[in-house]
C-alpha positions in Angstrom: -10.8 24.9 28.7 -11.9 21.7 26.7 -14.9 19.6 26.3 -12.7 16.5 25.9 -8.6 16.0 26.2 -7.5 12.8 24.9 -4.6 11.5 26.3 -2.9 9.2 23.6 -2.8 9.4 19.9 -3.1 5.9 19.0 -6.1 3.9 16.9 -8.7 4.9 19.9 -7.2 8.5 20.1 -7.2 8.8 16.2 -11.2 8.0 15.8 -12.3 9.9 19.0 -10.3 13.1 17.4 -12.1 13.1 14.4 -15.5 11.7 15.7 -15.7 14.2 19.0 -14.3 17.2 16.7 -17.3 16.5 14.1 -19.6 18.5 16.3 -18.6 22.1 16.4 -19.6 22.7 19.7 -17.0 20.7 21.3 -13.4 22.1 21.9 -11.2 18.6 21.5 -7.2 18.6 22.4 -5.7 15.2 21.5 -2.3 14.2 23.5 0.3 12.4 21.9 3.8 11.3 23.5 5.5 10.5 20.1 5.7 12.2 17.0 3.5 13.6 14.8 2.9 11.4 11.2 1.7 14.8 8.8 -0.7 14.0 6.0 1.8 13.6 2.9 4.6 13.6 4.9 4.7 10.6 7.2 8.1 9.2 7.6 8.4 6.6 4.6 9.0 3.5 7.0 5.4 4.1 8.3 4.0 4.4 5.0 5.9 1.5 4.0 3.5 -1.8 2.6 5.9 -4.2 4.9 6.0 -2.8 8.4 9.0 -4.7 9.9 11.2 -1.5 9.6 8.9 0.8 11.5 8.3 -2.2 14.2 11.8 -2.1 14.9 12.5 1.8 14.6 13.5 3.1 18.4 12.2 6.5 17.1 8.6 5.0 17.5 8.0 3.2 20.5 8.8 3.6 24.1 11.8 2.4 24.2 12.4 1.7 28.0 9.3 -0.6 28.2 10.1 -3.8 29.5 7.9 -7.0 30.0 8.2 -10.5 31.1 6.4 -13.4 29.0 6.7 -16.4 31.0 4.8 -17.3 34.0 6.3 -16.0 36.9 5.7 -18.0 40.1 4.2 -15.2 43.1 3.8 -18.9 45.1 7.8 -19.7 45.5 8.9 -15.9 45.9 12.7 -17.4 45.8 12.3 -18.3 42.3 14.2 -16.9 39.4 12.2 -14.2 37.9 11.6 -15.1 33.9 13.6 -12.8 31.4 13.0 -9.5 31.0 11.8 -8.6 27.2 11.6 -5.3 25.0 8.3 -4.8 24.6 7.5 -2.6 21.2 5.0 -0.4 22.0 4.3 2.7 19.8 4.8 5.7 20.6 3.7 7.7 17.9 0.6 9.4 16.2 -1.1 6.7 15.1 0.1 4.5 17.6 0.0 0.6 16.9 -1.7 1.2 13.8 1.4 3.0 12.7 3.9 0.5 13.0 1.5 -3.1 13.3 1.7 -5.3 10.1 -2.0 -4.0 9.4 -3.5 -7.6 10.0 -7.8 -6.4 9.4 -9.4 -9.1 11.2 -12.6 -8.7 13.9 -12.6 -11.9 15.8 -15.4 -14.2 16.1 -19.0 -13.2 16.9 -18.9 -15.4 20.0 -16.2 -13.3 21.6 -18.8 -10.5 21.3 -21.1 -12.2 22.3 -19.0 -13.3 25.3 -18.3 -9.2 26.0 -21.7 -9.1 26.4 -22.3 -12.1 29.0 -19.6 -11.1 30.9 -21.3 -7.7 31.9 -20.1 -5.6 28.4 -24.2 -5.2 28.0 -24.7 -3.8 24.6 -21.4 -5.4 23.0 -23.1 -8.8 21.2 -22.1 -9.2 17.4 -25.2 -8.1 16.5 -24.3 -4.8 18.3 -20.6 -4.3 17.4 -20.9 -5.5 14.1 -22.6 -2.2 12.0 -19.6 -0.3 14.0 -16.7 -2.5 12.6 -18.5 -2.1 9.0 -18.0 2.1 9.8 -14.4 1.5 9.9 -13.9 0.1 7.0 -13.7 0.4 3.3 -13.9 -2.5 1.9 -11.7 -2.4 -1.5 -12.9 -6.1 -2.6 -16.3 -7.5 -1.0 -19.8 -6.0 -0.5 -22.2 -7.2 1.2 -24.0 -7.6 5.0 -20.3 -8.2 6.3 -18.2 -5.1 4.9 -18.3 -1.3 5.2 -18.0 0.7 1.8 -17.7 4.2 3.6 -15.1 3.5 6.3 -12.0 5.7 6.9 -9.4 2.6 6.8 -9.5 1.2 3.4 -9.2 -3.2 3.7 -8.1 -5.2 1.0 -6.4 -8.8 0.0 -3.3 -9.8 -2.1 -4.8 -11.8 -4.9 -2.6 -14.9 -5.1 -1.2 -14.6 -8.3 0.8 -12.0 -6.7 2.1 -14.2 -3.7 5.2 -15.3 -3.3 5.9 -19.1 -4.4 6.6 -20.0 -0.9 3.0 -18.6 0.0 1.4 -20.6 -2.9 3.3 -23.6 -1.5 1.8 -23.4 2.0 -1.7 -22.6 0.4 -1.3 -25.9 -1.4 -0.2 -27.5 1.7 -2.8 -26.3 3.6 -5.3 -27.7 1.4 -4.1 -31.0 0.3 -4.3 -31.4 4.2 -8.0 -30.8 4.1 -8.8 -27.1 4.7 -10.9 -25.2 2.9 -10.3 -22.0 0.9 -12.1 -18.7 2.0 -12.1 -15.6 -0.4 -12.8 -13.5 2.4 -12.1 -13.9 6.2 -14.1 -11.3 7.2 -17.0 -12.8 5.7 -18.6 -15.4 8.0 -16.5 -16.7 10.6 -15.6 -20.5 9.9 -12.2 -22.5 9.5 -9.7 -22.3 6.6 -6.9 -20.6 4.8 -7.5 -17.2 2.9 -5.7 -14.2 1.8 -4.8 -11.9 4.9 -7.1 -8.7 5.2 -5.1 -5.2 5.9 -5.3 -2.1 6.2 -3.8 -0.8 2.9 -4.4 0.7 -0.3 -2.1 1.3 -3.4 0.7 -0.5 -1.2 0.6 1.6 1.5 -0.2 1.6 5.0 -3.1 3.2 6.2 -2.9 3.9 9.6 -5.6 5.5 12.2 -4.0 9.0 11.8 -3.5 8.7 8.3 -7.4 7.6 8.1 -9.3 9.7 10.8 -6.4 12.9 11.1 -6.2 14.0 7.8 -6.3 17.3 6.1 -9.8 18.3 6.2 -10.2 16.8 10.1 -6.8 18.9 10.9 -8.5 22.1 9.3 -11.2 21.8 12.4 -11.0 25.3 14.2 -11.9 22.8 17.7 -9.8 20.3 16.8 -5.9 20.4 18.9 -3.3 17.6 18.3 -0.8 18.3 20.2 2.4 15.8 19.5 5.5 15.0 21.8 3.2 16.1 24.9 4.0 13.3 27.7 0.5 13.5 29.7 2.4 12.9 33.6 -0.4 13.6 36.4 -4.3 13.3 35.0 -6.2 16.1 38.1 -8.9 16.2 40.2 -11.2 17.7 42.3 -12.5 15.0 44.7 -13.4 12.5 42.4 -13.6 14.5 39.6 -11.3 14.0 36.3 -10.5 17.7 35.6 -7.8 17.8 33.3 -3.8 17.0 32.7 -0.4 17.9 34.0 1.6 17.2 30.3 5.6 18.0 29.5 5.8 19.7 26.0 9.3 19.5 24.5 10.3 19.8 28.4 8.0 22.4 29.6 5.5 21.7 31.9 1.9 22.6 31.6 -1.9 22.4 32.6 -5.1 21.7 30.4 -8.5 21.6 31.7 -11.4 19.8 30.0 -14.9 18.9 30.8 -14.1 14.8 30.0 -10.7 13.5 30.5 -10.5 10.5 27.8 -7.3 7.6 28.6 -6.3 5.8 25.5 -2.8 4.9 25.9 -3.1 1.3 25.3 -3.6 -1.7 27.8 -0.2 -0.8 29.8 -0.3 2.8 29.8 -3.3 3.7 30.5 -3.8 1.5 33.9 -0.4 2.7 34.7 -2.4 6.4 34.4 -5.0 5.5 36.8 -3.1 3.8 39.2 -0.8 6.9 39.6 -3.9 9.1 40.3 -4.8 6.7 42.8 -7.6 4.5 41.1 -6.8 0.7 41.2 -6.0 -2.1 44.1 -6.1 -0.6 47.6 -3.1 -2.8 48.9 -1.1 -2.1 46.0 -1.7 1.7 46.2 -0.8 1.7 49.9 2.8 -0.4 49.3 3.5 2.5 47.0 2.4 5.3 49.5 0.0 6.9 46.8 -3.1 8.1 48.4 -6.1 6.0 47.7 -8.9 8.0 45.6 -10.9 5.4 44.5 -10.7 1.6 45.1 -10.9 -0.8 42.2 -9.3 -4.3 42.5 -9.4 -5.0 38.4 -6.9 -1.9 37.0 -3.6 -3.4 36.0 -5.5 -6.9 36.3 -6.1 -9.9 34.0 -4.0 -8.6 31.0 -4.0 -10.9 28.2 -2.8 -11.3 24.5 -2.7 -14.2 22.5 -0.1 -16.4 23.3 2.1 -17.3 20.3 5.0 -19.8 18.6 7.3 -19.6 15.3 8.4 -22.7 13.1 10.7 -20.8 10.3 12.8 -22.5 7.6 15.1 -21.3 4.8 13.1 -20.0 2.0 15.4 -21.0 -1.7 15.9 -18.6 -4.3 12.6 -17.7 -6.4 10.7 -18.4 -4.1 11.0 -15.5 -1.8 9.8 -12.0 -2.0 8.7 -10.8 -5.7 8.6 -7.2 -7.5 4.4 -7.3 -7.1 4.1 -6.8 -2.5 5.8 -5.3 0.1 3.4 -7.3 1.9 5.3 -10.6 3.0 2.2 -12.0 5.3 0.1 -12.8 2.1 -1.7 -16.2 3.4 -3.8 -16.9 7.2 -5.0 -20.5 8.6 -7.6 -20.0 11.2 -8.5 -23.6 12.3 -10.1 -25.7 15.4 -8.3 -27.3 18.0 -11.4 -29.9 18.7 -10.3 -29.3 22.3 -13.1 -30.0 24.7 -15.1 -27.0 25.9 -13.4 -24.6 23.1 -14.9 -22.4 20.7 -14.4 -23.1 17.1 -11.6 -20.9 15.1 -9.6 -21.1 18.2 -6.4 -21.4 16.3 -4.9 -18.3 13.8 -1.5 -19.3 11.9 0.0 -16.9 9.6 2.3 -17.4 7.0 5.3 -15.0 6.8 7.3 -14.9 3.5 10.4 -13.0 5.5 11.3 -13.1 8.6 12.9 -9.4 9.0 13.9 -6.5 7.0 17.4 -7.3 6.3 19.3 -10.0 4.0 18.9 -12.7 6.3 15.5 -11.8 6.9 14.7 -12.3 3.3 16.0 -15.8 3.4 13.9 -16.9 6.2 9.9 -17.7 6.3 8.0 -18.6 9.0 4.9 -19.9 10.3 3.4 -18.0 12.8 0.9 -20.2 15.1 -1.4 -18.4 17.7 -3.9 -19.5 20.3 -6.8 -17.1 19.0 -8.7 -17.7 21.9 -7.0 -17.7 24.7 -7.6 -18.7 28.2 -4.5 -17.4 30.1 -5.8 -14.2 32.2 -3.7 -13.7 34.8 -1.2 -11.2 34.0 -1.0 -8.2 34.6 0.2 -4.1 35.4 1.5 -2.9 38.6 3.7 0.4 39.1 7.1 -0.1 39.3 7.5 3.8 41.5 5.1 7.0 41.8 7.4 8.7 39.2 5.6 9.0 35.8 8.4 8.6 33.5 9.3 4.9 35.1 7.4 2.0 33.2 5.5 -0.1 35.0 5.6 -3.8 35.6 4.1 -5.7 33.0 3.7 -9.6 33.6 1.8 -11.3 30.8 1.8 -14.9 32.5 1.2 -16.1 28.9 0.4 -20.1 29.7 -0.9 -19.8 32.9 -3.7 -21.7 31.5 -2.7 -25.1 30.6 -5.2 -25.2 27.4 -2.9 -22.5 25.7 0.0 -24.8 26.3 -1.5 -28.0 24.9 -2.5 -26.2 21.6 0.4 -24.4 21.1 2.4 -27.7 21.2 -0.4 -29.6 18.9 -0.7 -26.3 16.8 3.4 -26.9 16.6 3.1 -30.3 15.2 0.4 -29.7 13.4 2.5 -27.3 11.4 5.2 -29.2 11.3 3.8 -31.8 9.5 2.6 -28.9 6.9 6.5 -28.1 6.8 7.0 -31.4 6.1 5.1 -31.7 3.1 6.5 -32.4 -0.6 5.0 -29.4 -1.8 6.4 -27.1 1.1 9.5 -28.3 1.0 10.5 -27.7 -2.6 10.1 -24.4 -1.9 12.0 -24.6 1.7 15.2 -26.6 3.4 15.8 -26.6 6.8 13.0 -25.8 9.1 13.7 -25.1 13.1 11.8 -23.7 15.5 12.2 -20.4 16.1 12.5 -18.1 19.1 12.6 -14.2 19.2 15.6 -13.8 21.5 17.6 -10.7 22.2 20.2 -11.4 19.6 17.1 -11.6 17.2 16.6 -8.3 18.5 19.5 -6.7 18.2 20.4 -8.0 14.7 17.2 -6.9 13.6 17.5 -2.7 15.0 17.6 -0.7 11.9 21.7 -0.1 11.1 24.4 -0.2 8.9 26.1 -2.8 11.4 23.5 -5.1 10.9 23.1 -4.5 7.4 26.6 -5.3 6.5 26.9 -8.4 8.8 23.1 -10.0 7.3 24.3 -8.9 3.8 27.5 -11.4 4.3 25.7 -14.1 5.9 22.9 -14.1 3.1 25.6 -14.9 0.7 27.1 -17.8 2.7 23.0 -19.3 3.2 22.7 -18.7 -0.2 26.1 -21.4 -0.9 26.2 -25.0 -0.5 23.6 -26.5 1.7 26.2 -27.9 4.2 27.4 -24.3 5.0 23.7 -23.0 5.4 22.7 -26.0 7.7 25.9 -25.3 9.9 25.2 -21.5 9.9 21.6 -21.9 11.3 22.6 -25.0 13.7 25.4 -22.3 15.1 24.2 -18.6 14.9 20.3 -19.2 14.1 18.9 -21.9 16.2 18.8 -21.5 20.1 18.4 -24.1 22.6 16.4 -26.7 20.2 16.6 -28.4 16.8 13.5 -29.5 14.9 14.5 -33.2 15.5 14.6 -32.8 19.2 10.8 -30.9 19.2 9.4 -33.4 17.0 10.6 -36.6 18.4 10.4 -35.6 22.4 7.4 -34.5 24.5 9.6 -32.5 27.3 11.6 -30.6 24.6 8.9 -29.7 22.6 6.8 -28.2 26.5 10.4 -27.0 27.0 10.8 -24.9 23.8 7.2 -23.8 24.1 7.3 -22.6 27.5 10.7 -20.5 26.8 10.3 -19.5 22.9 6.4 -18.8 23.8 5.9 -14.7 23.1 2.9 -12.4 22.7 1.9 -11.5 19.6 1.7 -7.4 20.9 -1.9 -7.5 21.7 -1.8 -6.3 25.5 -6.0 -5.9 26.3 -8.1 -6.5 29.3 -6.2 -4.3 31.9 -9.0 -2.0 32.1 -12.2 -4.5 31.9 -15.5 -2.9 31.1 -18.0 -4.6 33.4 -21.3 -4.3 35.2 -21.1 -2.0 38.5 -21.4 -5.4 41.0 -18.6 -6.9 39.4 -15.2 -6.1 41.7 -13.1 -6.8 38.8 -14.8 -4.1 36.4 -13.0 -0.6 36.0 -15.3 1.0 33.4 -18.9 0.7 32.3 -20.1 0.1 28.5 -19.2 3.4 27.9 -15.6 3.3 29.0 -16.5 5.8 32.2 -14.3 4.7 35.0 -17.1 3.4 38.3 -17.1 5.7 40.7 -15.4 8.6 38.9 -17.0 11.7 37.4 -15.4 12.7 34.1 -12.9 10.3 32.9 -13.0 7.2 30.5 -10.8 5.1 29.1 -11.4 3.9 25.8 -8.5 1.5 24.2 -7.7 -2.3 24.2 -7.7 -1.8 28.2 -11.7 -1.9 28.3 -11.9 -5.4 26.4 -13.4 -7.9 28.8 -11.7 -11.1 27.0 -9.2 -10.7 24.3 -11.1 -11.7 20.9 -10.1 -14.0 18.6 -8.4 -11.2 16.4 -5.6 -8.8 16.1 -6.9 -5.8 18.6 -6.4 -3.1 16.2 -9.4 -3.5 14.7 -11.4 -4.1 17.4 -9.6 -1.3 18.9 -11.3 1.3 16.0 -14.4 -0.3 16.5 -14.6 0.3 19.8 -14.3 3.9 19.9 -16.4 4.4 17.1 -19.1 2.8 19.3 -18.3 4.9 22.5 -17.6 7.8 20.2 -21.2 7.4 18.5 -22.6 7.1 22.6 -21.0 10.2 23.4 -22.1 12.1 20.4 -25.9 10.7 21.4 
C-alpha cells in the first residue's frame, strides 16, 4: 500500500518523486513505461550536449504513436484525412526532458497571468514565478529572476563559442533592428539572445538526472519502478485506488492512497478516458461504462504551431570543437498583429539540421507562433485496449492568426536569409519540411550513415552539383523562389510543411468547477473524483509562450509544495 503511485517518469513524475519522497512518512512508487537512465550510467546519447540522436532513438519513445498535424475537416466527413505523422514521444525515465534539446525558457508573465483568468486561480506570474526560480540553478545571472538552488542547472553559450553561421544570424538580426538581450529569462521583452538550457559541463541535465539521483534513490519510501506499462488505473465508486501495471510481461496490482497521472498531454487523457472519465458520447460509441462525465479530457490540445527555412551552411562555418550545442542563438519578436500579446513570435537558430553528414551541412531557422491561438485539437481513444494509441489531432492552424504569422514570420526570415552578412556564411536557402523521408534518413544506422557520408561529399563539390542535389533529393513540393514570389504557394507550403514543435498541453485543462471544459482544479485533482490528479503539460489551461518543459517542472513543484502543505 502507497501514499502516492505516480504513473509516468517524465519531468512531472521526476520532481513529484523526489518532492513527495522528501517526507518520510509517505510510501511513494513512481511508474515508468521506458527505461531506466542510472545516475553515472545513463546511455551516452542522453547525456549527449546535442540531443538530435536521443530524439531520433526508437529505444526511447513510443514508437507506435501516431498523430495528424493538419486540420482535419469533421464538417465534410468524405474528405481525405491529413497524413499520418510519427509523433516522438518519450518513453523513458526522464521523459521529454531526456531526449528535448533542453531549450530553458518560462513563457511570458501574461500567459500566467492568463492561467489565472481563465479559472487556474492561484497561477498569476507573481504566483508561478518563485516556483520556476526552485527549478533552477542559474550558472550565469542572479538576481529577482533566477534560482541559485534549483536541481536543473541553466546556462548560455557565450558567443565567442558559436558557430560563425550563429554569429552571422546574430549580426543579421541586429542590423535589422533587434535588440540584444544577455539573458531571456530576465524580463520578458523582444530580441535575440543566447538560448537558455538545461546543461552543465556539456551535458544534459535531465529531470531524472536532477530530481532521481543517488541520494533521492537511497530513500527507504522512495520506489521507481522502470519498464512497468501502467494499463487499467482502479476504483471503488469514484474512488482512484490504485494501478493494474505489466512488469517485463507480468501483470500486477498496486494500491495507493493518491493515484498521480503524469504521462504527458496524450497519455494521460488517454488514462482517464479508459477508466471512464471524459465526454459522455464518446465513452458510449466505445461501449466503456461512464464513471464520471467531463466534456474537456482529450479536448483543446495545443502546441505551438511551427515552420523551417534551412540553407546550406559552407565550410568553417558550421559546427566547431567548443558545443555540442548547435541551437546557440533565439529571436523572440512581435507580430504587431491586432489583439496579440507582445513576444508572440519565437525563432530559433539551428547550426545543423540532424546528426548525420548531411545534417551537418544544413542550418535552419526555426520560426514558431509562441502564442498560439489554434485550440481545437484534440485526444480520443482509438479502442478500449490499453496498448493501442489513441487518436491525436492537433488541428495546428485552425485559427487563422497562426497562419497569417507563420507566413509573415516566413518572410520575415527570409529576408534575414537574404542578407549580405547571412549569406557569406550560407548558399542556397529552401524551405524546409519534416517529411517521412526526413525521417527515415534521420533514424540512427549505419544505412543512413554511409548514404549522408557520400552525399556530404558531393554538397561539399561544386555549387552546381549541390544546388541540383537539394532541388532533387532535399526540397519537397516548393522552391524558395516559388514561396517568396506567390501568396498561394507560400499558404500552400505553410499549411502542408506546418508541424508541432512537440509541445502537446491543454488536454487535461485545470479550471474552476462551473466550467464544463475543466478536468482538474488548481491542484491537478480530477472534479468529481476522490484520489487522483493529474499533474503534467495536460493541466495547462493555454499553451505559454515557451517550451513546456519548464513549465512542466514548475508546475509540479507548485502542486508538489500544495500537497506537502
Amino acid at each position: 500500500m502507497y501514499d502516492y503511485i505516480i504513473v509516468g517518469g517524465g519531468s512531472a513524475g521526476s520532481v513529484l518523486a523526489h518532492r513527495l519522497s522528501a517526507g518520510s512518512a509517505n510510501k511513494v512508487l513512481l511508474c515508468e513505461a521506458g527505461q531506466d537512465t542510472p545516475p553515472g550510467n545513463e546511455p551516452a546519447e542522453i547525456r549527449d550536449s546535442y540531443p538530435g540522436t536521443a530524439y531520433f532513438d526508437p529505444r526511447f519513445h513510443w514508437t507506435e504513436l501516431k498523430v495528424t498535424t493538419q486540420v482535419v475537416s469533421h464538417n465534410n466527413p468524405h474528405e481525405a484525412r491529413p497524413p499520418l505523422r510519427k509523433y516522438e514521444q518519450a518513453r523513458v525515465l526522464g521523459g521529454g526532458s531526456s531526449i528535448n534539446g533542453q531549450m530553458a525558457n518560462r513563457g511570458a508573465p501574461t500567459d500566467y497571468d492568463e492561467w489565472n483568468a481563465r479559472g487556474a486561480e492561484g497561477w498569476s506570474w507573481a504566483d508561478v514565478l518563485p516556483f520556476f526560480k526552485r527549478v533552477e540553478r542559474d550558472l550565469d545571472f542572479d538576481g529577482p529572476y533566477h534560482g541559485k538552488d534549483g536541481r536543473i542547472p541553466v546556462r548560455r553559450i557565450p558567443r565567442e563559442h558559436w558557430t560563425k553561421h550563429s554569429q552571422a544570424f546574430a549580426d543579421a538580426f541586429q542590423q535589422a533592428g533587434h535588440q540584444y538581450l544577455p539573458d531571456q529569462n530576465g524580463e520578458f521583452v523582444d530580441g535575440y539572445f543566447p538560448v537558455t538550457h538545461s546543461n552543465e559541463a556539456e551535458q544534459r541535465v535531465s529531470a531524472a538526472m536532477g530530481y532521481l539521483d543517488r541520494d533521492t534513490r537511497k530513500r527507504a519510501n522512495l520506489a521507481i519502478s522502470t519498464n512497468t506499462q501502467v494499463r487499467e488505473l482502479l476504483f471503488e465508486g469514484t474512488q482512484c485506488v490504485g494501478v493494474k501495471a505489466v512488469i517485463d510481461g507480468r501483470e500486477q496490482q498496486f494500491r495507493g492512497r493518491e493515484i498521480i497521472l503524469s504521462s504527458g498531454a496524450i497519455h494521460s487523457p488517454a488514462h482517464l478516458l479508459r477508466a471512464g472519465i471524459g465526454p459522455v458520447g464518446h465513452l458510449k460509441d466505445l461501449g466503456i461504462p461512464v464513471l464520471m462525465g467531463l466534456q474537456g479530457v482529450g479536448q483543446r490540445l495545443m502546441d505551438h504551431p511551427s515552420i523551417s527555412l534551412s540553407s546550406f551552411v559552407r565550410r568553417g562555418a558550421r559546427m566547431n570543437e567548443h558545443t555540442r550545442r548547435h541551437m546557440q542563438l533565439g529571436l523572440r519578436y512581435s507580430s504587431g498583429l491586432e489583439g496579440v500579446p507582445k513576444g508572440d513570435m519565437f525563432v530559433v537558430v539551428l547550426s545543423k539540421s540532424a546528426w548525420h553528414a548531411v545534417g551537418a551541412q544544413i542550418g535552419s531557422l526555426l520560426t514558431f507562433v509562441n502564442k498560439t491561438y489554434s485550440e481545437t485539437g484534440q485526444v480520443k481513444l482509438a479502442s478500449r485496449d490499453p496498448t493501442a494509441e489513441p487518436i491525436v489531432e492537433f488541428n495546428l492552424l485552425s485559427d487563422r492568426r497562426d497562419l497569417d504569422r507563420l507566413m509573415s514570420g516566413f518572410r520575415k526570415m527570409a529576408a534575414i536569409q537574404m542578407s549580405d552578412v547571412v549569406k557569406q556564411v550560407t548558399d542556397k536557402p529552401f524551405p524546409a519540411a519534416y517529411t517521412d523521408k526526413v525521417r527515415k534518413i534521420g533514424v540512427v544506422n549505419t544505412r543512413n550513415k554511409i548514404l549522408t557520408r557520400i552525399a556530404a561529399t558531393l554538397m561539399d563539390g561544386p555549387a552546381a552539383l549541390r544546388h541540383y542535389l537539394i532541388d532533387n533529393f532535399v526540397v519537397e513540393g516548393f522552391t524558395f523562389e516559388q514561396v517568396m514570389n506567390d501568396d498561394e504557394a507560400l499558404e500552400a507550403f505553410v499549411r502542408k510543411a506546418t508541424i508541432g514543435v512537440w509541445h502537446a498541453s491543454c488536454s487535461c485543462r485545470m479550471g474552476r468547477t462551473e466550467d464544463p471544459m475543466a478536468v482538474v482544479d488548481n491542484q491537478g485533482r480530477v472534479k468529481g473524483i476522490q484520489g487522483l490528479r493529474v499533474v503534467d503539460a495536460s493541466i495547462f489551461p493555454v499553451v505559454p509562450c515557451a517550451n513546456t518543459n519548464f513549465p512542466v517542472l514548475m508546475s509540479a513543484e507548485k502542486i508538489a509544495a500544495a500537497m506537502m502543505g
